[in-house]
MMTF fields as JSON, N, C-alpha, C and O atoms, coordinates in Angstrom:
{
  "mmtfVersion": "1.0.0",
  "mmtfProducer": "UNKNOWN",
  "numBonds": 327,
  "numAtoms": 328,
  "numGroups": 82,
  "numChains": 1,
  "numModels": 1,
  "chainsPerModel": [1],
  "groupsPerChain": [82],
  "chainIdList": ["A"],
  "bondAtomList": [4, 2, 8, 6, 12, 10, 16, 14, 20, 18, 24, 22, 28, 26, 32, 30, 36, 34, 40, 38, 44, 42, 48, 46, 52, 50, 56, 54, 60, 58, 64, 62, 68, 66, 72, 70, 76, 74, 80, 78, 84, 82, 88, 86, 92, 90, 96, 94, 100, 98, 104, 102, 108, 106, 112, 110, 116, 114, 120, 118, 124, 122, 128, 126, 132, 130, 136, 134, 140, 138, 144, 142, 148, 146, 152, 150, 156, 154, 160, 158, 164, 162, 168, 166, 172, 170, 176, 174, 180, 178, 184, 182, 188, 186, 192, 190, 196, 194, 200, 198, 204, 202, 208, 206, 212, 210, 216, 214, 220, 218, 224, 222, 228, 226, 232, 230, 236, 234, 240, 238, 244, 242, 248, 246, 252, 250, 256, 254, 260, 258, 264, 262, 268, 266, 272, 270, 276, 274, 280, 278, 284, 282, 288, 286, 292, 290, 296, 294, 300, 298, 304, 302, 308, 306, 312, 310, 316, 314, 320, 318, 324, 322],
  "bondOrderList": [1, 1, 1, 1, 1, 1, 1, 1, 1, 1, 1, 1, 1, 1, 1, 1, 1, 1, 1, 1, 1, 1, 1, 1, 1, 1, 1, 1, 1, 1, 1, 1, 1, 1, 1, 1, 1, 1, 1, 1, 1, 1, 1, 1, 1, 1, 1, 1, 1, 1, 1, 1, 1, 1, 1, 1, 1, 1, 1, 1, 1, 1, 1, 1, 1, 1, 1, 1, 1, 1, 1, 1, 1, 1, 1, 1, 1, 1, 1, 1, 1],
  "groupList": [{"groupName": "UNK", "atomNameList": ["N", "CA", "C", "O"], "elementList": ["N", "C", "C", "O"], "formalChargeList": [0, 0, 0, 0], "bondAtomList": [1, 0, 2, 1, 3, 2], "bondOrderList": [1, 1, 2], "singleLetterCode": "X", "chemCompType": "L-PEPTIDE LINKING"}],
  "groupTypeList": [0, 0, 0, 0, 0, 0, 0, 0, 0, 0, 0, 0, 0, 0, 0, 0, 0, 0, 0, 0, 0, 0, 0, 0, 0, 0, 0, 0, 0, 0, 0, 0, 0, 0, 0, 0, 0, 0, 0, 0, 0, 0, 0, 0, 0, 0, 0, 0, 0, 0, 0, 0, 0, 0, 0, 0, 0, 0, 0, 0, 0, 0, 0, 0, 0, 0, 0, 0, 0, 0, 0, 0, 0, 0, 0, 0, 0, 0, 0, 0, 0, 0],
  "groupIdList": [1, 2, 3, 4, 5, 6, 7, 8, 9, 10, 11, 12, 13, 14, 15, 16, 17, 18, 19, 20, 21, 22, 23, 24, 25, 26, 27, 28, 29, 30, 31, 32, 33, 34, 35, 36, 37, 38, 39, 40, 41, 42, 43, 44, 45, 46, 47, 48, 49, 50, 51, 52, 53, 54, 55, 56, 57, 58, 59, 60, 61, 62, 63, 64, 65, 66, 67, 68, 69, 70, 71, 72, 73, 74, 75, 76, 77, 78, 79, 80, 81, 82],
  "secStructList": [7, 2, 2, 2, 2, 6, 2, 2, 2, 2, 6, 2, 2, 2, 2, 1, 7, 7, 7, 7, 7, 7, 7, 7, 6, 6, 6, 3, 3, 3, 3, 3, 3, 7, 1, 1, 7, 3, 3, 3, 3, 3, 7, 7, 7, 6, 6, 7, 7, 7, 7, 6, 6, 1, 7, 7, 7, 1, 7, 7, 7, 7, 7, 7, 1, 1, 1, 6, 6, 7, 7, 7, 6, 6, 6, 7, 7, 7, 7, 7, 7, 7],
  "xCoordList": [-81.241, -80.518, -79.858, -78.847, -80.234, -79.846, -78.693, -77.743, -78.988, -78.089, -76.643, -75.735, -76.431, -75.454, -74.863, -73.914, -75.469, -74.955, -74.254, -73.176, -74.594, -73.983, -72.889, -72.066, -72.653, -71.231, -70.335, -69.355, -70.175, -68.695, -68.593, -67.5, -69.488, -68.888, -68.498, -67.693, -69.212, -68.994, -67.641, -66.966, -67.058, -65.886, -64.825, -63.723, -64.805, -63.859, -63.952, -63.164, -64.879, -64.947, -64.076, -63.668, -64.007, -63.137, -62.062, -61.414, -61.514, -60.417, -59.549, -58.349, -60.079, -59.129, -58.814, -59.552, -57.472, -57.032, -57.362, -57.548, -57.55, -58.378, -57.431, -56.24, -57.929, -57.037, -57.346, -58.28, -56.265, -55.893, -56.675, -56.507, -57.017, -58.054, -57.037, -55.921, -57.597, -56.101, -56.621, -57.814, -55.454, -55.553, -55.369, -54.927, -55.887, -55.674, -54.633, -54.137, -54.132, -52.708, -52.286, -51.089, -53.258, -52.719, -52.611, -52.286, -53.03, -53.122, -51.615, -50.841, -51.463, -50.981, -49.816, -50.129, -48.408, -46.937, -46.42, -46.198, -46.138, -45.156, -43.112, -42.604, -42.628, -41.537, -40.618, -39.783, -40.792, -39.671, -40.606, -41.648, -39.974, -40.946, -39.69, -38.629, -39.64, -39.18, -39.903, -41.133, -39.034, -40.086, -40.353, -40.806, -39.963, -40.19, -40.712, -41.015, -40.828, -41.257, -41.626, -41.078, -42.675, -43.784, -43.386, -43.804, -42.989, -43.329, -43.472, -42.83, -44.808, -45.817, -45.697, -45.209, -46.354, -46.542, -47.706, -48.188, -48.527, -50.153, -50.075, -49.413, -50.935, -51.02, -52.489, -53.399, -52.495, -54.399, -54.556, -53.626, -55.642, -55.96, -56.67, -57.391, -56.461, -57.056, -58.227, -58.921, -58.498, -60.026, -60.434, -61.58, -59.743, -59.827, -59.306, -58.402, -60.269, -59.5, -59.156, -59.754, -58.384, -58.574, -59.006, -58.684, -60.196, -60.963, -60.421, -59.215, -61.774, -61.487, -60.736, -59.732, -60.994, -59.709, -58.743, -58.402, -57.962, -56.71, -55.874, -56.297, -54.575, -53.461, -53.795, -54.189, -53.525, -53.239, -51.754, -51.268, -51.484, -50.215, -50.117, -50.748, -48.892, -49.218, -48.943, -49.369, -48.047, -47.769, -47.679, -46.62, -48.248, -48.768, -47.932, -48.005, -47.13, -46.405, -47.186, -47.678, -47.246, -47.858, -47.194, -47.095, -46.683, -46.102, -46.552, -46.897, -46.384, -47.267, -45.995, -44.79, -46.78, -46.159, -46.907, -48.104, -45.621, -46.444, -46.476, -46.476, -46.506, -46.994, -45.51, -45.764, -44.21, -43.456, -42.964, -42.285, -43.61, -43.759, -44.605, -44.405, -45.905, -46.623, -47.889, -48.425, -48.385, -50.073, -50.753, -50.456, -51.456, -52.664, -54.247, -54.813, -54.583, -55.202, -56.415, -56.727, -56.978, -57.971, -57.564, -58.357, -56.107, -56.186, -55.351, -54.985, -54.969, -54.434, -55.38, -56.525, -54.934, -55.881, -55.315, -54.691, -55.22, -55.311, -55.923, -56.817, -55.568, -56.532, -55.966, -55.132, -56.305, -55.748, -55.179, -55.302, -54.511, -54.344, -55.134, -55.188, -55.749, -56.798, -57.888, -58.984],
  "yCoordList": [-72.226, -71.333, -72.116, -71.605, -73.164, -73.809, -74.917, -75.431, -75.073, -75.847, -75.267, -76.048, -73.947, -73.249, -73.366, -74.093, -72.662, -72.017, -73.709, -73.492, -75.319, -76.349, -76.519, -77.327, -75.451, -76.282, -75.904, -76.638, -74.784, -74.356, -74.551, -74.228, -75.067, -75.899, -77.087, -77.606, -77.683, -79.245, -79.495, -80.245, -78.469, -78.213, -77.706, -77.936, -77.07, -76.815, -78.524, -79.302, -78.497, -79.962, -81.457, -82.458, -81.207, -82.132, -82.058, -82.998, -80.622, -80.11, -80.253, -80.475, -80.139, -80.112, -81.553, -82.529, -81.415, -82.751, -83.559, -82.694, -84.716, -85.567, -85.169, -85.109, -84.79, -84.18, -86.195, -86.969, -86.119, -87.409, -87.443, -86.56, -87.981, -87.821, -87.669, -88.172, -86.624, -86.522, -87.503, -87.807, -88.246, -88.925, -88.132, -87.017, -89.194, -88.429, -88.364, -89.378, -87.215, -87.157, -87.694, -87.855, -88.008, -88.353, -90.002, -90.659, -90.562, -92.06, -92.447, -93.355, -91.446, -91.749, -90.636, -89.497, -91.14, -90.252, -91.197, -92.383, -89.807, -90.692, -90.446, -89.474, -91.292, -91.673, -91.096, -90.198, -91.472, -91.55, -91.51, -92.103, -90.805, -90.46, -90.6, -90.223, -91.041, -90.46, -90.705, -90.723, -90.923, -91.249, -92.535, -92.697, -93.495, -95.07, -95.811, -97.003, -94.731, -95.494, -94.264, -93.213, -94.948, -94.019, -95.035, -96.191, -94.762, -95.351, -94.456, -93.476, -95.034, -94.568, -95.586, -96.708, -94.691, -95.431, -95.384, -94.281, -96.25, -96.395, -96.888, -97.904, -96.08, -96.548, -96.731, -95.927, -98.514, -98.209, -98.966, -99.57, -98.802, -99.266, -100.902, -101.24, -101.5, -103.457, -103.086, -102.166, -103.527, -103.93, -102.636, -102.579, -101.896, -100.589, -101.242, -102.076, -100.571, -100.716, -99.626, -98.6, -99.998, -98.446, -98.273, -98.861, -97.231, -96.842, -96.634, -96.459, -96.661, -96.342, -95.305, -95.484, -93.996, -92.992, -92.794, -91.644, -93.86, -94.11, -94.412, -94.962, -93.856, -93.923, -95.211, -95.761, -95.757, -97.228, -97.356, -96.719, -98.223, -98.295, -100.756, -101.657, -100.857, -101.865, -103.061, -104.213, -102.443, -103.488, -103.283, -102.711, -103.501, -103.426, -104.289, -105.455, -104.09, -104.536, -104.412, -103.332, -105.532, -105.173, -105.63, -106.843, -104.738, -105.043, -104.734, -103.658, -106.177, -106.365, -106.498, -106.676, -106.335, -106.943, -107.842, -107.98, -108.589, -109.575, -111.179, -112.146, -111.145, -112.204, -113.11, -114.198, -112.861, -113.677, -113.961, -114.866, -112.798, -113.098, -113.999, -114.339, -114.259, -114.803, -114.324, -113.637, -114.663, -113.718, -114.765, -115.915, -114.555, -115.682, -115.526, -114.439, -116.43, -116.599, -115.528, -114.949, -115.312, -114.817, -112.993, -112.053, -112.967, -110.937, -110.855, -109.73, -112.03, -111.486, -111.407, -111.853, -110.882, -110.838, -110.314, -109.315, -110.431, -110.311, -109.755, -110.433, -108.809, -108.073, -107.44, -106.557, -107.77, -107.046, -105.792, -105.371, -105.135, -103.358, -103.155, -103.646, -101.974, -100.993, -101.399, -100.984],
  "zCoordList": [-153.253, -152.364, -151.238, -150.756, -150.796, -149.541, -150.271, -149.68, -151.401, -151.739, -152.029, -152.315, -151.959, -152.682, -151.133, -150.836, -150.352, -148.965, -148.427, -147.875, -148.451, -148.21, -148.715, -148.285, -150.139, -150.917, -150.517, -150.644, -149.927, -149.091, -147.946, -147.479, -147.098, -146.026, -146.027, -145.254, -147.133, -147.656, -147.811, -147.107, -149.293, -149.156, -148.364, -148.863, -147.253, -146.171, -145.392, -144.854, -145.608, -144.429, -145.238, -144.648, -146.488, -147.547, -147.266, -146.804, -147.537, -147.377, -146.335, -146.501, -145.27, -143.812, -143.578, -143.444, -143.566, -142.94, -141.765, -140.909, -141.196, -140.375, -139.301, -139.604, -137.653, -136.854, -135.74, -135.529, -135.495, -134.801, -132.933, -132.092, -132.858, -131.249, -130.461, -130.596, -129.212, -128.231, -127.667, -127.692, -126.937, -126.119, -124.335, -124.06, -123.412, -122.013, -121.335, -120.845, -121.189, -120.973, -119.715, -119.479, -118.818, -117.459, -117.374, -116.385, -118.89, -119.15, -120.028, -119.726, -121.221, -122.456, -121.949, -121.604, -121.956, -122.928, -123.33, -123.087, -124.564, -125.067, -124.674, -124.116, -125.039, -124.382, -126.022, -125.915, -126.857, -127.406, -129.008, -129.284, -129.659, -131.087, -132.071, -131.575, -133.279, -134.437, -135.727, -135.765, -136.95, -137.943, -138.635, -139.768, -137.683, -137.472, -136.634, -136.651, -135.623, -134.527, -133.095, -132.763, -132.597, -131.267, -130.045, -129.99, -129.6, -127.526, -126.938, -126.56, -126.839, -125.616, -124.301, -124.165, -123.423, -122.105, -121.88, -122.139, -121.43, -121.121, -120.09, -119.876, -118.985, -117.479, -117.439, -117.638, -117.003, -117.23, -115.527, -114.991, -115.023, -113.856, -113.896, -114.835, -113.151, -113.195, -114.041, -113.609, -114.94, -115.534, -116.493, -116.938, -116.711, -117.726, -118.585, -118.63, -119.579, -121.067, -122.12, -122.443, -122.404, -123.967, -124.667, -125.7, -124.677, -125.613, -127.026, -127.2, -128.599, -129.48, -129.674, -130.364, -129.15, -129.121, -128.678, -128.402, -128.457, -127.784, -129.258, -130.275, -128.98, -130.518, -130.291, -129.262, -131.725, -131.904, -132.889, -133.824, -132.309, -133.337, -133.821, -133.269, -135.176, -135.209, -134.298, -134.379, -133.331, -132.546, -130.687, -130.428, -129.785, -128.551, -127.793, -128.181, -126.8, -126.165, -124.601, -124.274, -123.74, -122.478, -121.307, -121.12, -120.419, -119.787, -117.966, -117.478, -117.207, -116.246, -114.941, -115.115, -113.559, -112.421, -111.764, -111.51, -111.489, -110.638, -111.044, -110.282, -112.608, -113.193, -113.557, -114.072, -113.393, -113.598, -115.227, -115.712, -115.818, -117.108, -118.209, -119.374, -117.005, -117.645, -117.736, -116.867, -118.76, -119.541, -119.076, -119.399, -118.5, -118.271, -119.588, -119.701, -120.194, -121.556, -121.504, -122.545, -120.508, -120.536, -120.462, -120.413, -120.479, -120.143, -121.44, -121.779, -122.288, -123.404, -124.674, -124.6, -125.747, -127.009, -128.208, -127.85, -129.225, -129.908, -131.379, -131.884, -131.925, -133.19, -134.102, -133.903, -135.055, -136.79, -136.381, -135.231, -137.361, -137.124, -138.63, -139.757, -137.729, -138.777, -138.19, -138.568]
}
């Protein structure tokens, strides 16, 4: 009996498509959308970082003041997409 009453939630839960994490809106807009391409704007404060539920996309552009255009080794990084 308990096993019957699991199979149709099992199945709704298959079924529904994976809903994408909101992100926080007072951190994350986006600027400009189509179907090639997302810009977003991310405003993060000194020493914050972005959490796993933050959009990810494959390529991260970061853009700073102050620095002259230069990344100093230790605030940049690097990582696969996916």
């Amino acid at each position: 009996m308990l096993t019957l009453a699991l199979v149709p939630v099992l199945a709704l839960h298959i079924s529904l498509p994976p809903q994408p994490p909101r992100p926080d809106a007072r951190r994350y807009h986006i600027e400009s959308e189509n179907d090639d391409v997302r810009v977003a704007r991310v405003v993060l404060a000194p020493g914050e970082r972005v959490t796993a539920g933050a959009p990810s996309g494959s390529v991260i552009v970061y853009l700073t003041a102050g620095l002259d255009g230069r990344m100093p080794p230790a605030d940049a990084a690097w990582q696969a997409p996916g």
